[in-house]
BAFI-3210 file (N, C-alpha, C; in Angstrom, 3 decimals, decimal comma, padded with zeros to 6 digits):
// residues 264
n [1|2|3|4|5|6|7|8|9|10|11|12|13|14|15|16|17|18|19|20|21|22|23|24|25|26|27|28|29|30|31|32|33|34|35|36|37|38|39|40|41|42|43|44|45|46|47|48|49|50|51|52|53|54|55|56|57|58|59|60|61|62|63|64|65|66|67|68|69|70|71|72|73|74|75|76|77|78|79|80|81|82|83|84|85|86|87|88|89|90|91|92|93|94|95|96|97|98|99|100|101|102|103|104|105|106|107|108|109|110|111|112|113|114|115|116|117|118|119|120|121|122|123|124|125|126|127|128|129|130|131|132|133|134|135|136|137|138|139|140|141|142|143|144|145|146|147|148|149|150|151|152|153|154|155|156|157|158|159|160|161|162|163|164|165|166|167|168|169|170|171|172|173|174|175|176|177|178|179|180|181|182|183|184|185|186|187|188|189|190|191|192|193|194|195|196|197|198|199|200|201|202|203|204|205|206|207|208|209|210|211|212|213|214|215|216|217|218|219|220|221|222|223|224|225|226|227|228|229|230|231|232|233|234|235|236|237|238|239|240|241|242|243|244|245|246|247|248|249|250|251|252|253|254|255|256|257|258|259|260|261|262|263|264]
n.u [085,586|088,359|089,193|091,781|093,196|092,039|092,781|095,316|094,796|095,385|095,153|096,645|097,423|095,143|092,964|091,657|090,285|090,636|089,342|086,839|086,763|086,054|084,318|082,159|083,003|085,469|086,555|086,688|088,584|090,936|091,429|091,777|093,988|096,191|096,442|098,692|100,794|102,609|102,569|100,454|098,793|099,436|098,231|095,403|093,267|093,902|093,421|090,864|089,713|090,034|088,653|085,871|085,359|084,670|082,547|079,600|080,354|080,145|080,344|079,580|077,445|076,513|075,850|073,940|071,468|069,417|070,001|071,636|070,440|068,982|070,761|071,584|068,847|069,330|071,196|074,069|077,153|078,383|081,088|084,302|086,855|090,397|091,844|094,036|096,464|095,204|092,252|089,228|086,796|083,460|082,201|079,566|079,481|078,538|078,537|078,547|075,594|075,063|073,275|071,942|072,704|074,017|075,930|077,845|081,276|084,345|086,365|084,628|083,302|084,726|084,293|082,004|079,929|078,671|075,794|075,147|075,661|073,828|071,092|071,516|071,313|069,181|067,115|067,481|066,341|064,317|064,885|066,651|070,039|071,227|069,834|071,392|073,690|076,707|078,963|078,706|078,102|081,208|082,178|080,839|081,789|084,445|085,047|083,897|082,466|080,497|077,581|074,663|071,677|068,862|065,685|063,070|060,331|059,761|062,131|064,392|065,612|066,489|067,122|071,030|071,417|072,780|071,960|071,692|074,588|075,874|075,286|075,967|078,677|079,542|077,936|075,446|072,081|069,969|067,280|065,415|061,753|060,701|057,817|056,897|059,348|062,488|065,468|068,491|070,920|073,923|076,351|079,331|082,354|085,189|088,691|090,890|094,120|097,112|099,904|102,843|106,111|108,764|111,183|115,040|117,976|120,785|120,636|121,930|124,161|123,631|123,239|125,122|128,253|130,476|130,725|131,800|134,755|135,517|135,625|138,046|138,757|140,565|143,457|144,322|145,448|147,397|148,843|150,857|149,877|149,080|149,727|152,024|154,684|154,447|155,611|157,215|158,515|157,737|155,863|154,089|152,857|150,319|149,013|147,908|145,632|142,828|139,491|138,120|136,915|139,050|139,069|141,587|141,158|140,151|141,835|144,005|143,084|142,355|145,282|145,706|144,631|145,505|148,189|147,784|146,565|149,012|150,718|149,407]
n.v [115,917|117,639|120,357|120,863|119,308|119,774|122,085|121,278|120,268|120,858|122,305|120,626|118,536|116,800|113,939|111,334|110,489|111,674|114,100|113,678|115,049|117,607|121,060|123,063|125,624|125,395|124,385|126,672|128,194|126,567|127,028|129,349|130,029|128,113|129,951|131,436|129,831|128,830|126,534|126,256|126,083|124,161|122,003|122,136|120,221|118,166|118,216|119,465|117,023|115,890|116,894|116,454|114,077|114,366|115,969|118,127|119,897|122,590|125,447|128,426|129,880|131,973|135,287|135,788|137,300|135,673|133,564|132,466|132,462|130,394|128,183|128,095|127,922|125,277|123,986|124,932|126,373|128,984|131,007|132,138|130,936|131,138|129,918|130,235|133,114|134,394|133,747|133,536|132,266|131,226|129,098|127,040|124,868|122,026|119,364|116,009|114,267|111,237|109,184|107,187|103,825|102,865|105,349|105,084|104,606|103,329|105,091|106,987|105,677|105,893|108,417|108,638|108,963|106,107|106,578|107,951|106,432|104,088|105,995|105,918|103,062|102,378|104,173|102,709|100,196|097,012|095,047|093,346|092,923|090,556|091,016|093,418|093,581|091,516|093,826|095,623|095,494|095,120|097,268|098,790|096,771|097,562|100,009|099,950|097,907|095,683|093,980|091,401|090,510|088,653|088,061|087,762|089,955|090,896|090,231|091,094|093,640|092,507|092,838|092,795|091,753|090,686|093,281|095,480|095,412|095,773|098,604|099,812|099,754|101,718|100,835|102,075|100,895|099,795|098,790|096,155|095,332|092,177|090,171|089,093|088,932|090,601|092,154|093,158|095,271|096,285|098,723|100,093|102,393|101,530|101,475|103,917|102,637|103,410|103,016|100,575|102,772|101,514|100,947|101,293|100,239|102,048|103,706|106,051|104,954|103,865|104,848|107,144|108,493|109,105|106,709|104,906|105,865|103,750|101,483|098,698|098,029|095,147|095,380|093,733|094,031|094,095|091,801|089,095|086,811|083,370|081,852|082,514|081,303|078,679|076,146|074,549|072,043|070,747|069,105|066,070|062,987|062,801|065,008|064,900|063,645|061,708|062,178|059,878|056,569|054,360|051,236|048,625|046,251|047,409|049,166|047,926|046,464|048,527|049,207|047,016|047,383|049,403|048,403|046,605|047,749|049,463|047,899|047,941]
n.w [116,605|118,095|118,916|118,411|117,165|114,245|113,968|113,272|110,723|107,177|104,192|102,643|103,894|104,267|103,351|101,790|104,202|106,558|105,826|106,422|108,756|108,512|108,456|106,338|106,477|107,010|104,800|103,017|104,709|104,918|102,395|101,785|103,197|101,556|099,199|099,756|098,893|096,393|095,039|094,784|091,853|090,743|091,998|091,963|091,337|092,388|095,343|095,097|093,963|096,577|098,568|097,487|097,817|099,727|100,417|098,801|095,704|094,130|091,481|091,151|088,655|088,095|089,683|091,641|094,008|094,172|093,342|094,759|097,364|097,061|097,167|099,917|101,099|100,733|102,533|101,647|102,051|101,189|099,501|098,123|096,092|095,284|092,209|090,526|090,032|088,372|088,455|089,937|091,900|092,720|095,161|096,060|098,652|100,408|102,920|102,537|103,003|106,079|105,537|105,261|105,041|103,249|102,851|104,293|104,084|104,198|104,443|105,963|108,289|110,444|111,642|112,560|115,322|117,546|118,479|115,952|113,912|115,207|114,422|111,730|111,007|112,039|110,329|108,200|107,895|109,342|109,822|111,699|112,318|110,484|108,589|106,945|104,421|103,538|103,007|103,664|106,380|106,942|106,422|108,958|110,723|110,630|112,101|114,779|117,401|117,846|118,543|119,208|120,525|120,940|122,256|124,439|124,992|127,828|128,647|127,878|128,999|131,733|135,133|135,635|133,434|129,870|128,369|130,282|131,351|128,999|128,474|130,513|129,666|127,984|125,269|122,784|121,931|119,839|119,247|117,922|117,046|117,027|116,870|119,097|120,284|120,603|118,825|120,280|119,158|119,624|119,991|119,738|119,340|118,273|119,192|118,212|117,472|117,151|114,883|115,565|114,716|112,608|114,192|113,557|114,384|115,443|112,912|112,111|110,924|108,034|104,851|105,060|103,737|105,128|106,930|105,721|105,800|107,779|107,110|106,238|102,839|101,267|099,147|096,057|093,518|092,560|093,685|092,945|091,079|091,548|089,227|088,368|090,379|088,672|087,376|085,380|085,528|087,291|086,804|086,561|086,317|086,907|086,489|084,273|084,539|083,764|083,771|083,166|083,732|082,941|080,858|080,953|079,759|077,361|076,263|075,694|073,428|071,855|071,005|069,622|067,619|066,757|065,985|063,562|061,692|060,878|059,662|057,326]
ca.u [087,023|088,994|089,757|093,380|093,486|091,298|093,935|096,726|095,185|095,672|094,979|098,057|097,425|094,157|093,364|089,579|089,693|090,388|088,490|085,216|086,393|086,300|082,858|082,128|083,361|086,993|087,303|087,068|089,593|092,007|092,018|092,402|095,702|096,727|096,530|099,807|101,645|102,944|102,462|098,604|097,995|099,777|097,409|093,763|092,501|094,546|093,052|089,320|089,322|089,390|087,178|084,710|085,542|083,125|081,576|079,150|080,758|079,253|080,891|077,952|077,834|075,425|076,058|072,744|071,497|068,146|070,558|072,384|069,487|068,406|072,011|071,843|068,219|069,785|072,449|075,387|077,648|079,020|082,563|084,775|088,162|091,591|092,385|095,638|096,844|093,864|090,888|088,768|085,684|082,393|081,966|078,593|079,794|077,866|079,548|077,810|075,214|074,970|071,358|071,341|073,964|074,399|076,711|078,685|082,276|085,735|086,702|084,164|083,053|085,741|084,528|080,688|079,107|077,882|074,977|074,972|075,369|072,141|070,547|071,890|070,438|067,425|066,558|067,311|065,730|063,866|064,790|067,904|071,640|072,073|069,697|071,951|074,504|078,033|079,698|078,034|078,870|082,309|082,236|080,386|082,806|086,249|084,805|083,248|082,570|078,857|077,496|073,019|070,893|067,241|065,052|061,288|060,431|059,914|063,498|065,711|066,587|066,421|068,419|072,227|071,964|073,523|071,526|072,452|075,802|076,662|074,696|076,991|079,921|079,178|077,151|074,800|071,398|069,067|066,202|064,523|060,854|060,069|056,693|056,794|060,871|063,244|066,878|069,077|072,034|075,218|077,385|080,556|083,117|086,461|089,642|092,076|095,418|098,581|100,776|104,004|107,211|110,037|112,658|116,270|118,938|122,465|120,043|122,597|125,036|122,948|123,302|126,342|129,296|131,498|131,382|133,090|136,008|136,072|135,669|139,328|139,030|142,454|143,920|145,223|145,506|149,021|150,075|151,659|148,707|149,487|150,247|153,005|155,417|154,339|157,213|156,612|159,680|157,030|154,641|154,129|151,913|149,128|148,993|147,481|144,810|141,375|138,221|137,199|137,734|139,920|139,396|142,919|141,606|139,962|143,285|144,815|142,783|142,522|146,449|146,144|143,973|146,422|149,218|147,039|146,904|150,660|150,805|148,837]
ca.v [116,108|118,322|121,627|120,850|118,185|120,603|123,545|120,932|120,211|121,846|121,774|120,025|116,940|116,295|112,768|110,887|110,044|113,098|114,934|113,876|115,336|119,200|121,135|123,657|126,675|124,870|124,161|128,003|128,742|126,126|126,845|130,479|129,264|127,825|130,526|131,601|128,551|128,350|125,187|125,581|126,142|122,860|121,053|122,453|119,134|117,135|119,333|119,573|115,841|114,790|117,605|116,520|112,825|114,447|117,561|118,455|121,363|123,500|126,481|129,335|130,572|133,045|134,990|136,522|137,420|135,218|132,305|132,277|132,269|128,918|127,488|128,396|126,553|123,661|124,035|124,528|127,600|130,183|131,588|132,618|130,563|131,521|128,394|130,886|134,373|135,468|133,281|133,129|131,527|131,190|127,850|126,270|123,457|121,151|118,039|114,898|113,626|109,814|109,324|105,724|102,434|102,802|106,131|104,799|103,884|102,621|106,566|107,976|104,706|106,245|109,339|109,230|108,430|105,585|106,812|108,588|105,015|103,780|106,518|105,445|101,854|102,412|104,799|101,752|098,361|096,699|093,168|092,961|092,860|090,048|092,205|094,220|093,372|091,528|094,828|097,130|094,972|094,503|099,034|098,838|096,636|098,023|101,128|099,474|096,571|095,133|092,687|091,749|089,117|088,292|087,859|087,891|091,308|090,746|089,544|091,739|093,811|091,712|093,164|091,876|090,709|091,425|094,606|096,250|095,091|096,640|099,771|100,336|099,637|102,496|100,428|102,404|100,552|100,044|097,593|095,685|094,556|091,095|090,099|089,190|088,813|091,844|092,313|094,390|095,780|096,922|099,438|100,924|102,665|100,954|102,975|103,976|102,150|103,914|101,529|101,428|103,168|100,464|101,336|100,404|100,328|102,849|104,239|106,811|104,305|104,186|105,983|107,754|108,472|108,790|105,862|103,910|105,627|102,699|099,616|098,737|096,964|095,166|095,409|092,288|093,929|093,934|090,709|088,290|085,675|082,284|081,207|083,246|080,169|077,774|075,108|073,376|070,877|070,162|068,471|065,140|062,229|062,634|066,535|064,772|062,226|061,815|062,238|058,334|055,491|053,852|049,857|048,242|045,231|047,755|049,436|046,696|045,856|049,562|048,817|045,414|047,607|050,100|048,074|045,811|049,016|049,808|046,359|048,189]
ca.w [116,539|119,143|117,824|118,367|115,986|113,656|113,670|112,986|109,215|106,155|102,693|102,174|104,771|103,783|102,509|102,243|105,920|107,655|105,393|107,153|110,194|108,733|108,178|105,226|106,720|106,921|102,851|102,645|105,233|104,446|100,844|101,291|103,478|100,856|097,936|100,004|098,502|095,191|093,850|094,314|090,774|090,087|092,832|092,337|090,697|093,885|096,302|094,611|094,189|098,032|098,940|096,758|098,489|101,336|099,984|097,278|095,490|092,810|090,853|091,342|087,484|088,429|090,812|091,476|095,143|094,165|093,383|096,263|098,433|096,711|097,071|100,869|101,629|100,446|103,376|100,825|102,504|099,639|099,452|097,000|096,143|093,697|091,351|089,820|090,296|087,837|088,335|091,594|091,506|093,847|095,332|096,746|099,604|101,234|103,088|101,606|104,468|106,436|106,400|105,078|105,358|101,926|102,738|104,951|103,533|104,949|104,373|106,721|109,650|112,072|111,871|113,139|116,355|117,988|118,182|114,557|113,376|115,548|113,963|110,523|110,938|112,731|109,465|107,022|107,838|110,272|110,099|112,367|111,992|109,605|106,884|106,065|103,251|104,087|102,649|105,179|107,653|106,791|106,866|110,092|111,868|110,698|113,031|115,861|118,073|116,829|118,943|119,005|121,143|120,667|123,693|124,976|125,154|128,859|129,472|126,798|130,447|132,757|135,578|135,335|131,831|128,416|127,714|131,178|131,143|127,247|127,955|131,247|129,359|126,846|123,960|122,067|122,336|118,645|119,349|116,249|117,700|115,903|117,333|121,071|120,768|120,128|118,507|119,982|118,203|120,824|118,871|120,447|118,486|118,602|119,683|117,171|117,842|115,841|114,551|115,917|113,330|112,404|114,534|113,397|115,510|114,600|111,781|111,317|110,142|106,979|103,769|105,695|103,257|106,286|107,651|104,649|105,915|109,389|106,109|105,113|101,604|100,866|097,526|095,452|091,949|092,188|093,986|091,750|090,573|091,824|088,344|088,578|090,528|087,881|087,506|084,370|085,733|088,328|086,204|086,929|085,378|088,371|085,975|082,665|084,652|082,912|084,799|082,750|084,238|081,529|081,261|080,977|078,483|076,059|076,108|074,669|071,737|070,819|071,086|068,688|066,453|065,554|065,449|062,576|061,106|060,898|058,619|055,382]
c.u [087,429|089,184|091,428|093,901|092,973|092,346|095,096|096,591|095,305|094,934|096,009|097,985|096,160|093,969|091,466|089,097|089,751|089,736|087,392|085,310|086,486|084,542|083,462|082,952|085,090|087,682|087,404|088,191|090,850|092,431|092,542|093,760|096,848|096,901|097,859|100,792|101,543|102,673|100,534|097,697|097,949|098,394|095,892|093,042|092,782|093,264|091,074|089,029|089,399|088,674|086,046|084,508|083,838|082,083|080,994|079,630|080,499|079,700|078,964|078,438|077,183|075,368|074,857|072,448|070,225|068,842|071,042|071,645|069,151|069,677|071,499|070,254|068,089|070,966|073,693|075,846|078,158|080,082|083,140|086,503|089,348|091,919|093,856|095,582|095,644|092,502|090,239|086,994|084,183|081,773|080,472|079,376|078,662|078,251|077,791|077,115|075,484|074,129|071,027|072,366|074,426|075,844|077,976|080,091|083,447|086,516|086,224|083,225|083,574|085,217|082,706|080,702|078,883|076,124|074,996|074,503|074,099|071,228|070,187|070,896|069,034|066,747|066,268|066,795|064,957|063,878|066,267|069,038|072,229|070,836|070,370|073,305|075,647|079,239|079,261|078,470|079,885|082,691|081,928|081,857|084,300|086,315|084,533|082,384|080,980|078,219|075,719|072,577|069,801|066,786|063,497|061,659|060,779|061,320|064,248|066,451|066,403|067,667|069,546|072,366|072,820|073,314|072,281|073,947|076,783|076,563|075,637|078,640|080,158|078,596|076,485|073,835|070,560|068,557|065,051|063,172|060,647|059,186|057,087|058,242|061,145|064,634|067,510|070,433|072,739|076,208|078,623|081,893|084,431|087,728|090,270|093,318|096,478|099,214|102,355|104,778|107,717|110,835|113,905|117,251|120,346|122,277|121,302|124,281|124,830|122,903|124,746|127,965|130,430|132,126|131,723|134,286|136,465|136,308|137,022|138,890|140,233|142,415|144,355|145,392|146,805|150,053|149,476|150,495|149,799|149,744|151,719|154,613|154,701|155,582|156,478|157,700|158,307|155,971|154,908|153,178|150,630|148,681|147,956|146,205|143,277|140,325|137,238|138,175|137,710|139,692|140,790|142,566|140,972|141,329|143,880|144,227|142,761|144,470|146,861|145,956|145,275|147,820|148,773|147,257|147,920|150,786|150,326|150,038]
c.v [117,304|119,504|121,617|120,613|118,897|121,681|122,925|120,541|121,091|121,273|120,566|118,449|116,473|115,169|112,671|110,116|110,818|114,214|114,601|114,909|117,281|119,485|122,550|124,759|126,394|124,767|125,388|128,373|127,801|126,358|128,397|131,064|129,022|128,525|131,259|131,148|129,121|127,708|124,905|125,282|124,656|121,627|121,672|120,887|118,200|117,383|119,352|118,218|115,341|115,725|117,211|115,207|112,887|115,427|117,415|119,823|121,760|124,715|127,391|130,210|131,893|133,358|136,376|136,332|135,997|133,366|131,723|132,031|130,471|127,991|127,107|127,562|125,509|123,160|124,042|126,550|127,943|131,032|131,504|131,744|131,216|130,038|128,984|132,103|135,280|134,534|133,216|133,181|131,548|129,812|128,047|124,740|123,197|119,576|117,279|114,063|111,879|109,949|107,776|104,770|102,590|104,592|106,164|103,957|103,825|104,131|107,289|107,341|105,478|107,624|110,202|108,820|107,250|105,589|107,899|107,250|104,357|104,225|106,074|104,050|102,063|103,090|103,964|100,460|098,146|095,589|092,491|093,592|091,810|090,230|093,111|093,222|092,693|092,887|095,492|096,380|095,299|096,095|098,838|098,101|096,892|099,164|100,718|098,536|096,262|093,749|092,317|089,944|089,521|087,675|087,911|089,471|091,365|090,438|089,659|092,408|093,496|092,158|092,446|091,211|091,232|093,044|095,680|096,249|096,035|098,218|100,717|100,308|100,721|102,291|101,665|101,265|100,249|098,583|097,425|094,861|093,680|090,134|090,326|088,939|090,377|091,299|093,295|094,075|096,407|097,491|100,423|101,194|102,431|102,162|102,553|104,049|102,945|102,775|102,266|101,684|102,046|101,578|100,715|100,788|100,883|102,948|104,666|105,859|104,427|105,302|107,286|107,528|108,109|108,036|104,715|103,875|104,191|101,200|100,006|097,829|096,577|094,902|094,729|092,417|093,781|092,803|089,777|087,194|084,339|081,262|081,439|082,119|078,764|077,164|073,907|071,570|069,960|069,116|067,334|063,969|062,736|064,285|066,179|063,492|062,710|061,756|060,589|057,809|054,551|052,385|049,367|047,218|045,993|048,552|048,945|046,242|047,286|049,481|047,712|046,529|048,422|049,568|046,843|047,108|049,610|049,048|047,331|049,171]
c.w [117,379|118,221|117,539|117,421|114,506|113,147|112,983|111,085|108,583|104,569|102,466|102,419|104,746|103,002|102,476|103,196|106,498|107,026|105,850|108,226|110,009|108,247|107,055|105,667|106,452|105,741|103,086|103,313|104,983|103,002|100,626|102,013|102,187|099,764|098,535|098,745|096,905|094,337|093,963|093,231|090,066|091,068|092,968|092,421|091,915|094,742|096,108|094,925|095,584|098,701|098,572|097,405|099,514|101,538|099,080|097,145|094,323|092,558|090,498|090,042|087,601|089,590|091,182|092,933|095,147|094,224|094,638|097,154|098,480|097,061|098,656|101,515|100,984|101,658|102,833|101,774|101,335|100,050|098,085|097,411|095,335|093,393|091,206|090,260|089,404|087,394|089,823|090,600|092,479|093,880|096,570|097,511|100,667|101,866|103,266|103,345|104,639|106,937|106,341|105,041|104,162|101,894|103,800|103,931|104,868|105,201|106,009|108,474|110,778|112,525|112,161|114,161|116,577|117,694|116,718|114,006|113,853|114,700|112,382|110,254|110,894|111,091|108,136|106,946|109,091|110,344|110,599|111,476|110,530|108,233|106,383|105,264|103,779|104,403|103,138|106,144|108,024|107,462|108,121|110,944|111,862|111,518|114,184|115,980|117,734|117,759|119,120|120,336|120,588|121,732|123,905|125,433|126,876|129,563|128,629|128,142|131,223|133,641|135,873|133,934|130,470|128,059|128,755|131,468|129,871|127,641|129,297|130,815|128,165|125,682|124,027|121,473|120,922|118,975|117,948|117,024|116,612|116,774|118,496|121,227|120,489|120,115|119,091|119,465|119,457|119,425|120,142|119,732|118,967|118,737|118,885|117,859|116,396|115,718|114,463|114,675|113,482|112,994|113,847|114,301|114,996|113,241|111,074|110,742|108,678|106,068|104,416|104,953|103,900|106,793|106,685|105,466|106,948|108,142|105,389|103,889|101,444|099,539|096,749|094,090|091,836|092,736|092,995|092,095|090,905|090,738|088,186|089,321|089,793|087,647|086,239|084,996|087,054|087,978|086,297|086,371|086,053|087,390|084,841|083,201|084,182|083,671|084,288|082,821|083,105|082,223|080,656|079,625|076,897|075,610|074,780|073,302|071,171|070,187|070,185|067,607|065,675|065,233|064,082|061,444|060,718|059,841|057,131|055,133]
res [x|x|x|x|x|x|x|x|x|x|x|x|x|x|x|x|x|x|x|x|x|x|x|x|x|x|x|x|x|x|x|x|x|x|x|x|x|x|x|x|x|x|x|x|x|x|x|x|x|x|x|x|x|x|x|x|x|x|x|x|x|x|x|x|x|x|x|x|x|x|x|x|x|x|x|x|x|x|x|x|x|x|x|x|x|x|x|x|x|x|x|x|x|x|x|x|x|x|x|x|x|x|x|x|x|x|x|x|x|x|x|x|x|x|x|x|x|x|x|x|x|x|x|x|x|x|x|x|x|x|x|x|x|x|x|x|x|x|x|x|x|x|x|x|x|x|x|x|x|x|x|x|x|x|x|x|x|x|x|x|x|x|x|x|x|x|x|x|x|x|x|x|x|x|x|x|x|x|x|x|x|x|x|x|x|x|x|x|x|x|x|x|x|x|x|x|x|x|x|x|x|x|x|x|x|x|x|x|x|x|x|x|x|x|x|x|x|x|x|x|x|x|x|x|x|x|x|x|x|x|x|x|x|x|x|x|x|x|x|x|x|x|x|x|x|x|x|x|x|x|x|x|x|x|x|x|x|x|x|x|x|x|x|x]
***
């Protein structure tokens, strides 16, 4: 990582992907940045938990010169932090190694080598590319491009072929011998694309009190409701028609019936 990019984190912007890219010396100086701040007492546990994402960190109860020695050939660096305005503490850090496939996560892929990763393999198997696990894979290629042949030893570089071809194109090279053939493994770490923002277009229209004032609403609480020229004189038969279609000969006998009825 560039030192540029290095100076620009903080405690603050720290997550469990760009935390690979700091080394021990950096927890101490970003954290004693941060005992500036205020709200650190409220964020130790934040703050601890994605350090610890990529560090081993150990509270030195004892703080004995004999201890410390032992901390230190273990490669853990020793500094002193503040949690609050009256506790400070003595931390052992050590960022958490990638020695085997099994420590590789989706966190920390982007943020080794090419060759680290060769290294990585080569240290865990010897029976190609498709021995290792789907779920290492899956880590492996969300970082970089992965590609393998199998060949007669005699004619893995064959000049102009696959091997010379990858290895001029910047691959990273890990050969699996399986008897008189060989595997190789092409590793090249993919480039990190940003993803573009959502633009919108006359943003500041948005959430803008102001510009209500340009929207006329018109007002209709006070004109006269269109019941208002009601004309009962207007009413007309076509006013009282039934949505059923009336038969004409049942009509008539409901019409016998009640005049039968009239008779008692």
């Amino acid at each position: 990582m560039k030192d540029s990019m290095k100076k620009a984190l903080n405690l603050k912007s720290l997550n469990k992907s760009n935390v690979w890219d700091i080394q021990e010396n950096d927890v101490f100086r970003f954290w004693e940045a941060a005992e500036k701040d205020s709200d650190l007492k409220d964020n130790v546990r934040h703050y601890a938990e994605i350090l610890r994402s990529a560090f081993d960190i150990e509270e030195i109860l004892v703080d004995k010169p004999e201890v410390i020695k032992k901390y230190e050939a273990r490669g853990f660096k020793i500094g002193q932090v503040r949690l609050d305005e009256q506790t400070k503490v003595k931390w052992a850090v050590k960022k958490h190694p990638i020695s085997r496939v099994t420590d590789l996560t989706y966190e920390n892929i982007r943020h080794i080598s090419a060759a680290k990763l060769i290294e990585v393999i080569d240290r865990n198997f010897g029976g190609g590319w498709d021995s290792l696990s789907q779920s290492i894979q899956d880590i492996i290629l969300s970082g970089f491009d992965i590609s393998t042949t199998t060949l007669p030893k005699d004619r893995l570089r064959k000049p102009g072929g696959m091997y010379e071809k990858k290895v001029a194109d910047g691959f990273e090279v890990l050969e699996v011998p399986k008897g008189l053939w060989v595997e190789a493994i092409f590793a090249k770490a993919k480039p990190v694309i940003e993803r573009p923002k959502l633009m919108i277009e006359n943003d500041e229209d948005f959430d803008d009190p102001e510009s209500d004032e340009d929207v006329e609403i018109e007002d209709h609480y006070n004109d006269p409701d269109d019941d208002d020229d009601y004309d009962e004189d207007r009413l007309t038969e076509e006013s009282y028609r039934t949505t059923i279609d009336e038969d004409p000969e049942s009509l008539d006998l409901e019409a016998a019936e009640v005049a039968d009825d009239d008779d008692y």
